[in-house]
PLY file of the C-alpha trace (Angstrom):
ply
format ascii 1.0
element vertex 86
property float x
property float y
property float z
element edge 85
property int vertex1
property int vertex2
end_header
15.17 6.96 -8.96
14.86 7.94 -5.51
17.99 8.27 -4.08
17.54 7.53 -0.08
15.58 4.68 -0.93
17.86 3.36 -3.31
21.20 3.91 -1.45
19.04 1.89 1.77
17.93 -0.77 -0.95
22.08 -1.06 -1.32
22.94 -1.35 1.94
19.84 -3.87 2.11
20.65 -6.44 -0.54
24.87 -6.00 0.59
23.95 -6.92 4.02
21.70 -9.50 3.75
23.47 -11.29 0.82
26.34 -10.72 1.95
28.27 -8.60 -0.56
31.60 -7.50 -1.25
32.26 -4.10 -1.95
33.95 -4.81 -5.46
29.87 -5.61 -7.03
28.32 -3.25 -8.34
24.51 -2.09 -7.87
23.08 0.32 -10.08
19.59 1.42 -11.02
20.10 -1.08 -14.40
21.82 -4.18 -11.77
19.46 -7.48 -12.79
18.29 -8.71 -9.19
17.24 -12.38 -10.98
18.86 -14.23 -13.49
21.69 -11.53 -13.42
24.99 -11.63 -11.44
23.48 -11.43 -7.93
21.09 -14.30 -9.52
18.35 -13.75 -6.54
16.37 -16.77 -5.69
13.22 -17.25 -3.82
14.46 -16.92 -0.63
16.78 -14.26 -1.16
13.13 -12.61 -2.52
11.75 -13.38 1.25
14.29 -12.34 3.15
15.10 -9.34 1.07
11.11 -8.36 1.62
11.19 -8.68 5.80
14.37 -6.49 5.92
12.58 -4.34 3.41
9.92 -4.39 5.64
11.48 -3.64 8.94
14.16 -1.39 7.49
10.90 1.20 5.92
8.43 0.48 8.45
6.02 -0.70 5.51
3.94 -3.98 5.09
4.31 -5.32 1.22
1.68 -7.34 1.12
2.04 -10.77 -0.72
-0.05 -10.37 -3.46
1.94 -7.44 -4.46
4.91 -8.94 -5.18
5.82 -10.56 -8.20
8.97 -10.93 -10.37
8.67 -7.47 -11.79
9.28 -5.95 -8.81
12.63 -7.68 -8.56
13.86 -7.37 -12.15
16.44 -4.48 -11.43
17.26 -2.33 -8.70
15.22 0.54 -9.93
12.19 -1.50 -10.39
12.83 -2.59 -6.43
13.31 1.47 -5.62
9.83 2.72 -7.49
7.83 -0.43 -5.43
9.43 -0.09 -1.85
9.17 4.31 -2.71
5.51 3.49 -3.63
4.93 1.52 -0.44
6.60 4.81 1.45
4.57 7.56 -0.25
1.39 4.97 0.27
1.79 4.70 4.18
3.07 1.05 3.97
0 1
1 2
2 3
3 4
4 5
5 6
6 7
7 8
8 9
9 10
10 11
11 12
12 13
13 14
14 15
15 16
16 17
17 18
18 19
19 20
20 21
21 22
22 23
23 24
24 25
25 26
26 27
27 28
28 29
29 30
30 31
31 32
32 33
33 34
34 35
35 36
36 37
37 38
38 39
39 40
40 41
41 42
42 43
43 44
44 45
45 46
46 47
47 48
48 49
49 50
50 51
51 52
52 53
53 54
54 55
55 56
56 57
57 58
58 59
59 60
60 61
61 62
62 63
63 64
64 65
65 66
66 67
67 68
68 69
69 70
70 71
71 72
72 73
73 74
74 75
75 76
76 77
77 78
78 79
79 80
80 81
81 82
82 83
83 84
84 85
């Protein structure tokens, strides 16, 4: 994991989804179909924070619902994006 992007990614998904302190995000924490059960939009709006917040461009043939399955699959992509220059 990558720890700055990860503990951004958490601040991220609680602000924009609006979460309470009491759930937990971990590297292993199922973004869809799991207890935050993401949907599409969440997905979008998640991605222009994402965007703003790392000063990347995630282009949208990148994404897919891989990239959202946990939070550590959602570190490694938005790290890859960083080390790539956006």
């Amino acid at each position: 994991m990558f720890p700055n992007t990860t503990k951004r990614l958490v601040e991220i998904i609680r602000r924009d989804l609006m979460l309470g302190p009491d759930i937990e995000l971990t590297p292993d924490t199922v973004l869809f179909g799991g207890e935050l059960d993401l949907d599409s939009l969440d997905a979008l709006l998640l991605v222009q924070s994402i965007e703003k917040d790392f000063g990347i461009k995630i282009p949208t043939e990148a994404m897919g619902p891989e990239i959202f399955a946990t939070m550590q699959t959602l570190s490694e992509f938005v790290q890859k994006h960083c080390d790539a220059g956006g």
